[in-house]
Structures are given as structure tokens and as C-alpha cells.
KELUMLO-425036 format. One line per 5 residues: number of its first residue (from 1); for each residue y negated, x negated, z of N, C-alpha, C. Coordinates in Angstrom, 2 decimals. Layout:
<recs>
NUM = Y,X,Z,Y,X,Z,Y,X,Z ~ ...;
</recs>
This chain:
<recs>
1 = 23.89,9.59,-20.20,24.42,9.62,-18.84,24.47,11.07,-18.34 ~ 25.88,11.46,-17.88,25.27,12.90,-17.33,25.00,12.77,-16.13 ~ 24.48,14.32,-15.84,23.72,14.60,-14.42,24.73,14.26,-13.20 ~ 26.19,13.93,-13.14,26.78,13.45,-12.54,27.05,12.21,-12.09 ~ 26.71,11.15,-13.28,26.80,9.90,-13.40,25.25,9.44,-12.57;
6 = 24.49,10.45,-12.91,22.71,10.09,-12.74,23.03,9.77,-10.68 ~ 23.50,11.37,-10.63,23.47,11.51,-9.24,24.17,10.62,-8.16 ~ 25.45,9.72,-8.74,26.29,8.74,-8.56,25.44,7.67,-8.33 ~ 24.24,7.34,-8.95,23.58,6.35,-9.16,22.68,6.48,-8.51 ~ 21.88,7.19,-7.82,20.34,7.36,-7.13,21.06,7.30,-5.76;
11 = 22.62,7.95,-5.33,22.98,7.70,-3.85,23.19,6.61,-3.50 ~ 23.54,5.77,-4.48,23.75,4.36,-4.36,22.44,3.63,-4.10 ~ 21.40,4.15,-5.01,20.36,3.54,-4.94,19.47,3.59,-3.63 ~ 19.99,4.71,-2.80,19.31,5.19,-1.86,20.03,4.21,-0.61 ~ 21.33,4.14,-0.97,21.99,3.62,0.35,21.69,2.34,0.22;
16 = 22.01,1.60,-1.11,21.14,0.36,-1.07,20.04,0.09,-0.06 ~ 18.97,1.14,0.20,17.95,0.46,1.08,18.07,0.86,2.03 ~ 19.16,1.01,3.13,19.99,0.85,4.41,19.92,-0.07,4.60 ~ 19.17,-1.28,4.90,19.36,-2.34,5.62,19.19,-2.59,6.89 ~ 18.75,-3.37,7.69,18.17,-3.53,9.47,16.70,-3.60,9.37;
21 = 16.05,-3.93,7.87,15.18,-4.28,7.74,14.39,-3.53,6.84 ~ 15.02,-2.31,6.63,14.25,-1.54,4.98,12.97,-1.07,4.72 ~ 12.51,-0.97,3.83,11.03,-0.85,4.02,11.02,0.46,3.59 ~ 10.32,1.40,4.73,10.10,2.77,5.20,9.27,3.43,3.73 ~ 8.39,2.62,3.83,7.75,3.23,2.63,7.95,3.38,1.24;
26 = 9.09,2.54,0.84,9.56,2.10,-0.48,10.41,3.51,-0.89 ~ 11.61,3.46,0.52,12.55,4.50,0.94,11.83,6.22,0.37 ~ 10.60,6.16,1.39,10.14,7.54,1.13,9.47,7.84,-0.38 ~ 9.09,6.66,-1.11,8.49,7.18,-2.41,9.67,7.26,-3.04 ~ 10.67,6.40,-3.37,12.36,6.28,-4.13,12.62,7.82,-3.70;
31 = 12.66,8.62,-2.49,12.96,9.91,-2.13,12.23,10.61,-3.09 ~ 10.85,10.92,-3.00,9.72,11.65,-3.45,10.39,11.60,-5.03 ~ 10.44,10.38,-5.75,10.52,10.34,-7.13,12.05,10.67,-7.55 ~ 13.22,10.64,-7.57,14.53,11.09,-7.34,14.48,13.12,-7.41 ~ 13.87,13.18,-6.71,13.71,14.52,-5.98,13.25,15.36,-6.94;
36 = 12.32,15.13,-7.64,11.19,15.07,-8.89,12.26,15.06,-10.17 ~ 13.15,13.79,-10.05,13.90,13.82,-11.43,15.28,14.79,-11.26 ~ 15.60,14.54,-10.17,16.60,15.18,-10.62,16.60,17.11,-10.39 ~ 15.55,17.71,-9.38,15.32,18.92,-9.08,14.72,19.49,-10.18 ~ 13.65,18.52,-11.33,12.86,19.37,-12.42,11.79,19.78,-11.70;
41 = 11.16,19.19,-11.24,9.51,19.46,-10.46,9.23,18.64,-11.24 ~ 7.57,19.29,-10.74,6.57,17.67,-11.91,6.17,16.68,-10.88 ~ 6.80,17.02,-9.74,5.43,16.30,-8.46,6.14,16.57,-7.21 ~ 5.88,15.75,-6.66,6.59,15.47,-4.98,5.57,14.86,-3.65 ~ 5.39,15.32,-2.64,4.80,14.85,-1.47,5.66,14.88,-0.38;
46 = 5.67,13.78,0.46,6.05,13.61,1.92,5.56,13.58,3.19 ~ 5.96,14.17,4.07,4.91,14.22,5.24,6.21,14.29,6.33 ~ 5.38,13.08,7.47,6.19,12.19,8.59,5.24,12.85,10.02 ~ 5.89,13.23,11.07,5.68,13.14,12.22,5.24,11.84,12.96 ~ 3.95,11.17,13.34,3.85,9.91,13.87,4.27,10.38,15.46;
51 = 4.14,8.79,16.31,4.56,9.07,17.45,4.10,9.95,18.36 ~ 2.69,10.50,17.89,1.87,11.74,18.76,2.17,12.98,18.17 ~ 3.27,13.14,17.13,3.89,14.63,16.96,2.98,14.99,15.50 ~ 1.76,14.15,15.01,0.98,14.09,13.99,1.65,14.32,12.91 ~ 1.15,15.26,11.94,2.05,14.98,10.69,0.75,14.05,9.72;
56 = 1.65,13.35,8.78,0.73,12.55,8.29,1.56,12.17,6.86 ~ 0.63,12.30,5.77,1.29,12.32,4.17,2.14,10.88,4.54 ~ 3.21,10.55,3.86,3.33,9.23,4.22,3.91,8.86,2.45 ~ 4.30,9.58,1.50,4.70,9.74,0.03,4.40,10.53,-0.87 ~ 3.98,10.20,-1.90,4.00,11.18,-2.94,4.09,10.53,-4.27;
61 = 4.29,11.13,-5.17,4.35,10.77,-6.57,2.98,11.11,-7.69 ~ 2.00,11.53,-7.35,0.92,11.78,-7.47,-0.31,11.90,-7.34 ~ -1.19,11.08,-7.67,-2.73,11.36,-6.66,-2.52,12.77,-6.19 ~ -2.34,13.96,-7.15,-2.43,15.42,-7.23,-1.72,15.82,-5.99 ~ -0.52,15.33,-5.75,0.43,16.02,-4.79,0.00,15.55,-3.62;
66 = -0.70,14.13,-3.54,-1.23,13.47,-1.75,-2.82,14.44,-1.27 ~ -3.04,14.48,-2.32,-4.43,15.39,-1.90,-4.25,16.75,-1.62 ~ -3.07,17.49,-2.19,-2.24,18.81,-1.87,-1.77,18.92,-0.69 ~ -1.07,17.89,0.06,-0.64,17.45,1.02,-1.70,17.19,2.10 ~ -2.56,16.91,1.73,-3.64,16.44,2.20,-4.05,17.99,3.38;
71 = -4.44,18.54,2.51,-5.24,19.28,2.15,-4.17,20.83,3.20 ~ -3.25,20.76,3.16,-1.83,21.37,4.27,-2.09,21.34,5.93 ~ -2.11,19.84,5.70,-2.73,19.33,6.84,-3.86,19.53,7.78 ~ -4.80,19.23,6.78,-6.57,19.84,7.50,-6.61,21.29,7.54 ~ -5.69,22.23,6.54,-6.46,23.40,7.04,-5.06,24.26,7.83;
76 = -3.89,23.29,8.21,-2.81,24.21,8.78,-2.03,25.34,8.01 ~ -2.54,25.13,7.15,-1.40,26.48,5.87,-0.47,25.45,5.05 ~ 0.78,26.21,4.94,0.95,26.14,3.70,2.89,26.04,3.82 ~ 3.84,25.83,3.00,5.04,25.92,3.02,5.43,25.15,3.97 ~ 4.79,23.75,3.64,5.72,22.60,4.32,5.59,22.34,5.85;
81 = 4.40,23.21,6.23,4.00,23.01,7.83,4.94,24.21,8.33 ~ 5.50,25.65,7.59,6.60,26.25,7.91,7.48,25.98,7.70 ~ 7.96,25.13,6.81,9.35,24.21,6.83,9.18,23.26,8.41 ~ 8.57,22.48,8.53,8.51,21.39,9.62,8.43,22.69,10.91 ~ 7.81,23.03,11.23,8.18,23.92,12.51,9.64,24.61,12.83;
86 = 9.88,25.34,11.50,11.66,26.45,11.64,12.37,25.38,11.26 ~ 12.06,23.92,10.78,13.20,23.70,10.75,14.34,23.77,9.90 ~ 13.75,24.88,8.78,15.01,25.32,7.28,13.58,25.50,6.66 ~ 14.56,25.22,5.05,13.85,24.84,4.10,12.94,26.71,3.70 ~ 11.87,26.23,3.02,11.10,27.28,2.41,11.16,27.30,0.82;
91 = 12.20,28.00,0.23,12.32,27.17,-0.92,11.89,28.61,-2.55 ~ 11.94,28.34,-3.50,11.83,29.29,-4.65,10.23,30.05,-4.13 ~ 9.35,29.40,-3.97,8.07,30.09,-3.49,6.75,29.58,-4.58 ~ 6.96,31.18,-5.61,6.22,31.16,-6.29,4.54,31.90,-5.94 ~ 4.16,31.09,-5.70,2.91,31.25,-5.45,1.80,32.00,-5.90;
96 = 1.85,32.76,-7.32,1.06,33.69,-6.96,1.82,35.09,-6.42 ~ 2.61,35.51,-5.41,3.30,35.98,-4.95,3.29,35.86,-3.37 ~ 2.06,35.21,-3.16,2.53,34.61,-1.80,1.12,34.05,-1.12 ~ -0.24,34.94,-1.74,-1.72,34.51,-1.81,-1.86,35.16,-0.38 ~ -1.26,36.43,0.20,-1.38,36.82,1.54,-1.01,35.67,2.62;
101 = 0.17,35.12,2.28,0.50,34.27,3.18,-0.35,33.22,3.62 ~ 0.06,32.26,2.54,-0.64,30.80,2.68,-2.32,31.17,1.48 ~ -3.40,32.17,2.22,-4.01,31.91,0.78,-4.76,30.76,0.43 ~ -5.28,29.87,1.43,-6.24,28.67,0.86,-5.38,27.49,0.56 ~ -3.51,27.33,0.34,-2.71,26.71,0.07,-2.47,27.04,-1.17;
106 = -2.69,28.27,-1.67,-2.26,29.43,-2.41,-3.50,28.67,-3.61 ~ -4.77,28.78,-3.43,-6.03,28.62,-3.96,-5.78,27.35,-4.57 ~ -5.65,26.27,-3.54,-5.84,25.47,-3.66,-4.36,24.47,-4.91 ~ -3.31,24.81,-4.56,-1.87,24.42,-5.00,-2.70,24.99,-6.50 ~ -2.90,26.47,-6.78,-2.99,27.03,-8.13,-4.36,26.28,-9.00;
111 = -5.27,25.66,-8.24,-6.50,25.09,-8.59,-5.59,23.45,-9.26 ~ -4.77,23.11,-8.55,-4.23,21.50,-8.82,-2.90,21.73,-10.20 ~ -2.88,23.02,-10.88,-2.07,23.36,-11.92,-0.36,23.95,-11.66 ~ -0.23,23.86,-10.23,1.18,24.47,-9.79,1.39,25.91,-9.88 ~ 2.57,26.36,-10.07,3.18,27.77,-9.87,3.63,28.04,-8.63;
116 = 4.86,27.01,-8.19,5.51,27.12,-7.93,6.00,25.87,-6.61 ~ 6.66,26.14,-5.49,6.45,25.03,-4.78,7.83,25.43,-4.14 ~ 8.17,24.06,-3.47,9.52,24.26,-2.41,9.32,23.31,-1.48 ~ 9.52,23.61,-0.17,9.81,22.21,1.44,11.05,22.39,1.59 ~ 11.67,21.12,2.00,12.71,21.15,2.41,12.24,20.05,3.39;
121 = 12.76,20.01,4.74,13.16,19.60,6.10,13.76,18.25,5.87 ~ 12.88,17.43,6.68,14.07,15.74,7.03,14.45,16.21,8.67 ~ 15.93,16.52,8.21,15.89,16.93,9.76,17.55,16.25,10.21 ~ 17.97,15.85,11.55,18.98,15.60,12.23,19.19,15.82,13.29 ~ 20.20,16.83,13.40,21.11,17.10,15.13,19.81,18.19,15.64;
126 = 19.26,19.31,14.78,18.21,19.65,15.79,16.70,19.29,15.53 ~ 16.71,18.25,15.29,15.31,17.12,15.07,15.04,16.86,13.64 ~ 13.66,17.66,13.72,12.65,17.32,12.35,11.68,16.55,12.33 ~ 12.04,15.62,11.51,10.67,14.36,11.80,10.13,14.55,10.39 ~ 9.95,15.62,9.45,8.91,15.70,8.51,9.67,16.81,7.11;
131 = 8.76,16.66,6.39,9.30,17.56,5.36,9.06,17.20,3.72 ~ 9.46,17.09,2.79,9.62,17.38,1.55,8.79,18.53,0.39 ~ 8.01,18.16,0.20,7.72,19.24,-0.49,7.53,19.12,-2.38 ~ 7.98,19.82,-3.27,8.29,19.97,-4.35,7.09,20.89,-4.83 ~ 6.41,20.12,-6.41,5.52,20.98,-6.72,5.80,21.40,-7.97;
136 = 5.39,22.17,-8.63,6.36,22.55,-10.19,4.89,23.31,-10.58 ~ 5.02,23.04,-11.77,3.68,23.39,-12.90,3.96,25.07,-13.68 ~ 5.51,25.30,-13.76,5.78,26.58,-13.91,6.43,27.21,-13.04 ~ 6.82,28.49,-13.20,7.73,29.25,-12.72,8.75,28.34,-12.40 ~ 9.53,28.22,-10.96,10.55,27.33,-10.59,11.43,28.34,-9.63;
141 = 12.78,28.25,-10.26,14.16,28.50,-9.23,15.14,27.64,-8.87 ~ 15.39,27.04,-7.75,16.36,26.29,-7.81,17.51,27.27,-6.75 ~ 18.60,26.88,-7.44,20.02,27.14,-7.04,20.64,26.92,-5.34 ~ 21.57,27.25,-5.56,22.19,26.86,-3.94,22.98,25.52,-3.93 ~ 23.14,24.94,-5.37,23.81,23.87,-5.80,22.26,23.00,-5.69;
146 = 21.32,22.98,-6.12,20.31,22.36,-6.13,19.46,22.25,-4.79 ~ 19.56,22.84,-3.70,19.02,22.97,-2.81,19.86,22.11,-2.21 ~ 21.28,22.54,-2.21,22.14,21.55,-1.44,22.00,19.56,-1.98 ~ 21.84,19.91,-2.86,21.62,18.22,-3.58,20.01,17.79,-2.80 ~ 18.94,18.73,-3.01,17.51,18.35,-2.42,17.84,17.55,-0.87;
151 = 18.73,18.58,-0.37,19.10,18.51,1.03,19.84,17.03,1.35 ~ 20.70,16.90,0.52,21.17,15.77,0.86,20.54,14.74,0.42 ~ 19.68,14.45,-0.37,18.62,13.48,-0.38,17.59,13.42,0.36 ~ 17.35,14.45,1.11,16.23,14.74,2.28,17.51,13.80,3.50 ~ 18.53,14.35,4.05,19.48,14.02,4.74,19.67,12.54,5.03;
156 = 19.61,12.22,3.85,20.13,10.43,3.45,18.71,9.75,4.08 ~ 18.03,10.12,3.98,16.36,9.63,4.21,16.03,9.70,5.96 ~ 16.48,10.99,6.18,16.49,11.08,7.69,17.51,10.05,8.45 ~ 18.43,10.06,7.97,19.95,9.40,8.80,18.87,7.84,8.50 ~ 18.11,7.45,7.29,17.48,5.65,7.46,16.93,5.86,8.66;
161 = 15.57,7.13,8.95,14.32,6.84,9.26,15.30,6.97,11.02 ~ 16.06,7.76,11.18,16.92,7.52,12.91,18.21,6.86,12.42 ~ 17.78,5.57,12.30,19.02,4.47,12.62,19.87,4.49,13.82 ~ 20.67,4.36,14.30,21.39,4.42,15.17,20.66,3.77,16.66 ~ 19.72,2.25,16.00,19.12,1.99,17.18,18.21,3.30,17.39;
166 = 17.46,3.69,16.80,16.21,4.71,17.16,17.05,5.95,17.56 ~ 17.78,5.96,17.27,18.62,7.69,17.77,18.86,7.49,19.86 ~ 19.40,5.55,19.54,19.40,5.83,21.18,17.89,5.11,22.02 ~ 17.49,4.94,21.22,15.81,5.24,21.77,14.43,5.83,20.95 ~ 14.45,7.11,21.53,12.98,7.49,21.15,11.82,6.40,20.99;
171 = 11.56,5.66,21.76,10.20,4.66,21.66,10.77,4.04,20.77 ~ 11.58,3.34,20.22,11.89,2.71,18.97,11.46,3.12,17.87 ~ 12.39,4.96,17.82,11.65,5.58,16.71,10.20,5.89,16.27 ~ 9.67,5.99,17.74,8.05,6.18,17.21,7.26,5.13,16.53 ~ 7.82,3.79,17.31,7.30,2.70,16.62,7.52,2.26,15.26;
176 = 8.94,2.90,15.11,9.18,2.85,13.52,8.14,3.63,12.88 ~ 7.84,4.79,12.79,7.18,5.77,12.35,5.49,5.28,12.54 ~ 5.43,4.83,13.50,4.41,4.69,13.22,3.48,3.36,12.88 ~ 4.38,2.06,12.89,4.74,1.04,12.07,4.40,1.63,10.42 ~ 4.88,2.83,10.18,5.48,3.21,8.14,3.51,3.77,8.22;
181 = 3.36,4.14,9.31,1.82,4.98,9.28,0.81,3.94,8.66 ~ 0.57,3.09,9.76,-0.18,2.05,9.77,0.08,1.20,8.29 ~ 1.21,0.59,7.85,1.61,-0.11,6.64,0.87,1.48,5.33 ~ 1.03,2.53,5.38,0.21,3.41,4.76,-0.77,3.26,4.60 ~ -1.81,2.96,5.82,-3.19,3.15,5.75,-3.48,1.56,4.75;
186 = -3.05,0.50,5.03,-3.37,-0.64,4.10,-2.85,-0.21,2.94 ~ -1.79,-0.09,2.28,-1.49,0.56,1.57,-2.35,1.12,0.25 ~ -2.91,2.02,1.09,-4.29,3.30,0.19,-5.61,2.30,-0.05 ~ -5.49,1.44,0.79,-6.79,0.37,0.92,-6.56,-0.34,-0.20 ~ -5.38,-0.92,-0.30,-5.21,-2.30,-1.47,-4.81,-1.28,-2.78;
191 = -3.84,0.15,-2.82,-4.13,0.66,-3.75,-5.95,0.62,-4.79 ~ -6.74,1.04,-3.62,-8.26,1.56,-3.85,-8.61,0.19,-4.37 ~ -8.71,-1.33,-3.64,-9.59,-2.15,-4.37,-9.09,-2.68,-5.65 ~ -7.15,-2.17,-5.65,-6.65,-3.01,-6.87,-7.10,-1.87,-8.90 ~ -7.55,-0.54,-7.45,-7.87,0.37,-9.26,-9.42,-0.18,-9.02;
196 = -9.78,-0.70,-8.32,-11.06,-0.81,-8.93,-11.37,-1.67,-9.31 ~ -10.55,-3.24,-9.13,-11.13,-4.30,-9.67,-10.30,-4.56,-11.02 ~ -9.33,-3.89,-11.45,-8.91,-3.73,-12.78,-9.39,-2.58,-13.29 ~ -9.63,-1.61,-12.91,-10.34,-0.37,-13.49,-9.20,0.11,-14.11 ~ -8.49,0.68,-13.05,-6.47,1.75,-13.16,-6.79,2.65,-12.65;
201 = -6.22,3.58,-12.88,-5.77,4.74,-11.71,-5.34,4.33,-10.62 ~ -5.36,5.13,-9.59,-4.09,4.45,-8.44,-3.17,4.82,-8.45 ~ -2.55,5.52,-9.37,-0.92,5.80,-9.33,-0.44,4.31,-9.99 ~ -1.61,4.05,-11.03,-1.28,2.63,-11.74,-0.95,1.71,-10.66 ~ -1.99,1.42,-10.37,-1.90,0.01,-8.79,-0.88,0.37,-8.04;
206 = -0.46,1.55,-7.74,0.80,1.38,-6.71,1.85,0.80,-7.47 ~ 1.88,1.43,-8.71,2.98,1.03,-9.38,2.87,-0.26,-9.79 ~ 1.93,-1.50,-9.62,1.83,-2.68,-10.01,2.28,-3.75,-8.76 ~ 1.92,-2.88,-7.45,2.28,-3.28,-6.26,3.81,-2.98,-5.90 ~ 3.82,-2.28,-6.42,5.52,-1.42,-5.63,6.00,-2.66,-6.50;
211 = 6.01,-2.65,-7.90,7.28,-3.79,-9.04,6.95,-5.23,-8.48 ~ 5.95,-5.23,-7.88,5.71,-6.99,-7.76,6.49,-6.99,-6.77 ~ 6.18,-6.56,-5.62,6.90,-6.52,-3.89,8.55,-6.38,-4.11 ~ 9.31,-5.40,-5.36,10.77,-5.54,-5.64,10.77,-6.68,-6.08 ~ 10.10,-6.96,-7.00,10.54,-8.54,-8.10,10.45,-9.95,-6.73;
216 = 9.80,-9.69,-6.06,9.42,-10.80,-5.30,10.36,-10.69,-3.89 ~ 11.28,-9.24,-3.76,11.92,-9.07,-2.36,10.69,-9.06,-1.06 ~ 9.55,-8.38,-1.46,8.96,-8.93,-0.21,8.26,-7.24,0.18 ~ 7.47,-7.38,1.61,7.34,-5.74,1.80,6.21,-5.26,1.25 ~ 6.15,-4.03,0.84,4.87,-3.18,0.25,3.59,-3.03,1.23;
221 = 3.49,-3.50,2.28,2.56,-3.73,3.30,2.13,-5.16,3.17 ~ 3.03,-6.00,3.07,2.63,-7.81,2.68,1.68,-7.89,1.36 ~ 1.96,-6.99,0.63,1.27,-6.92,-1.02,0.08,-6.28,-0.35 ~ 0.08,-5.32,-0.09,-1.11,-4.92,-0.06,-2.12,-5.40,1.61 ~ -1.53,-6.23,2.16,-2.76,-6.98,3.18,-3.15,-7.98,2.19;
226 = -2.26,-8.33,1.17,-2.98,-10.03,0.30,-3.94,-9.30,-0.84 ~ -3.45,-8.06,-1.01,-4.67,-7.62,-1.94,-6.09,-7.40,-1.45 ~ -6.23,-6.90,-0.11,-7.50,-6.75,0.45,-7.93,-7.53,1.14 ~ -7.42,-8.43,1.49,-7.64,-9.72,2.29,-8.48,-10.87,0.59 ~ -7.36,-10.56,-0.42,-8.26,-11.30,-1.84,-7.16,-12.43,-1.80;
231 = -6.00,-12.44,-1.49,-5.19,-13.17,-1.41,-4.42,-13.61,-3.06 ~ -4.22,-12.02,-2.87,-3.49,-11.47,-4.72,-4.78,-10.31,-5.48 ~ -4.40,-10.51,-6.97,-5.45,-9.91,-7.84,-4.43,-9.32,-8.54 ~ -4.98,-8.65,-9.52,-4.00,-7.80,-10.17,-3.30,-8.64,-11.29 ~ -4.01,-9.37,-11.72,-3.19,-10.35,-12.75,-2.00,-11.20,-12.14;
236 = -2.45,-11.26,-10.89,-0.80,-11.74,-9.98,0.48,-10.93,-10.19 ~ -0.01,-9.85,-10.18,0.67,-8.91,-9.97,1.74,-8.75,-11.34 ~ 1.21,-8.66,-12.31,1.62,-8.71,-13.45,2.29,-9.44,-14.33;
</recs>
């Protein structure tokens, strides 16, 4: 398949989950992982504005990249919190190059095996409700052709998360957002008891939760209240 045919196929896949009803969180990891394949990073994190202006991880493709993300957050450094403020992307930022700037982002990114990092902006009309960030294990350049592709998969993601209803009401949108927050926090919960009562990773358990919740049409928040509630076990799942 070429990289044209690929790219034909993930917009589709993306617009696919345009519905009235799409599930926020499904949306932002399908982003995170896309982003990853087709940019040549090893690793992807997402981070959402809740309704108090909070930024808060809400995706990633990696234990490595949510704790990176994490970790942005608590101490206020790092690319993607200067992407989310200006608003334009921070992109080709090779990191040991850049220890003055961000250094305990700097420390910390180079401690988790990265070189190299890029944010790009979910932003519309003005309005940034979070950012993108790309982690790469080597030396990383991406293009003005590749930035523009990041962009429009960042783009496509923003235009779900302000649907037309939420564009003409703010309180809608927050509740969306912070609806995707809350379905997160269970989320990490039923991730945590499903690696421990099979003894997985949790990249495993998400991924046992995410395929059941597609196979079954049902939401990634429903899976994981029946997992911690003891509803579903992992052999359900499977």
C-alpha cells in the first residue's frame, strides 16, 4: 500500500468516528496512534483543556509517553505547554539542544530514551483546546509536507471535539471535555485492575478493552466501569 493509499485510509478512518455520539476517547488514541505511524515517531501523547482551563493527559500510545506527559504537567516545562499557550506548533526539537530551555523536560524526555520531540496544537478559529505531542527515540526532522499532514490530523480531531453543537455553546463543550476526563479516570482504574488480575502490562489491557468495546460497538468507559465494578474479567474480554 503506498503512503498515499495509507493516508486515504486513516482520513476515512478518522471521519468514520464523526458521529452525534463518538467516543472522545477512542477518537484521541486512533489520533495519538496514526500520528505515530504515519509521522515515524515511536510514541505519541495527548493533552485536553478540561472545563477549568486544566490541561490533563487524555491519550497516549505508551505507558512511557503518559508519564512524559505526565510529568509536563506537574512541573510546567516542556514543548507542548508552549505549543498550547502560542498556539503554533513547536516542532523539529531536538533535545539535547534545548537543556537551557525546557531542562527538567529535557532530563527527564532523555531519561525515558527520546531525542527528539514535536507539539503540534488542536486548535480552531483562534481556540486551542490541547496539544499533540510526538516523541522519537532518534534524531527526528519532519518536513513542511509532514507537519502539514500532523496538522491536519490534529485539525480533524479538533473540528470532532467542537461539533457544531459545542461551537454554539461553550457549556456544552466543557461538558464534553470533561465528560472524555472523567470516562479517563475509570479508564486508568479498569486498565490497573485488568493488568493485574491477568498479570499484562497496561498497554496490554487497554488494548484488550479498546478491541472488545469495537467488537461489541459499545463505549470504552462502559468496559471499563464493568471491569472495576467485576462485571467483566479479562477472559471476557478475549
Amino acid at each position: 500500500m503506498t503512503r498515499e493509499q495509507r493516508l486515504g485510509r486513516v482520513f476515512v478512518e478518522l471521519a468514520d468516528t464523526l458521529v452525534d455520539d463518538f467516543d472522545v476517547i477512542d477518537l484521541l488514541h486512533l489520533l495519538c496512534e496514526r500520528s505515530v505511524e504515519l509521522l515515524d515517531a515511536d510514541a505519541a501523547g495527548l493533552i485536553l483543556a478540561d472545563q477549568r482551563g486544566r490541561l490533563q493527559v487524555m491519550a497516549s500510545t505508551t505507558e512511557e509517553a503518559r508519564l512524559l506527559e505526565l510529568f509536563v504537567l506537574q512541573n510546567d516545562e516542556g514543548p507542548c505547554l508552549d505549543c498550547y499557550t502560542t498556539g503554533q506548533q513547536v516542532a523539529n526539537v531536538n533535545l539535547d539542544e534545548f537543556s537551557h530551555r525546557w531542562p527538567r523536560f529535557q532530563a527527564a524526555a532523555t531519561a525515558a530514551g527520546y531525542a527528539s520531540t514535536h507539539a503540534l496544537p488542536l486548535r480552531l478559529r483562534g481556540q486551542v483546546i490541547g496539544t499533540l505531542g510526538l516523541f522519537c527515540s532518534q534524531r527526528s526532522t519532519l518536513s513542511e509536507d509532514d507537519l502539514d499532514l500532523g496538522q491536519a490530523l490534529c485539525d480533524i480531531a479538533t473540528v470532532a471535539l467542537l461539533h457544531e453543537r459545542a461551537i454554539r455553546s461553550s457549556e456544552l463543550l466543557a461538558e464534553q471535555l470533561q465528560s472524555a476526563l472523567n470516562s479517563r479516570i475509570v479508564i486508568e482504574q479498569a486498565k490497573g485492575v485488568l493488568a493485574a488480575s491477568a498479570d499484562i502490562a497496561l498497554s496490554a489491557a487497554f488494548t484488550l478493552m479498546r478491541d472488545h468495546a469495537r467488537r461489541n460497538h459499545l463505549r470504552l468507559s462502559t468496559i471499563a466501569t464493568d471491569i472495576t465494578n467485576g462485571t467483566l474479567t479479562a477472559a471476557d474480554l478475549e
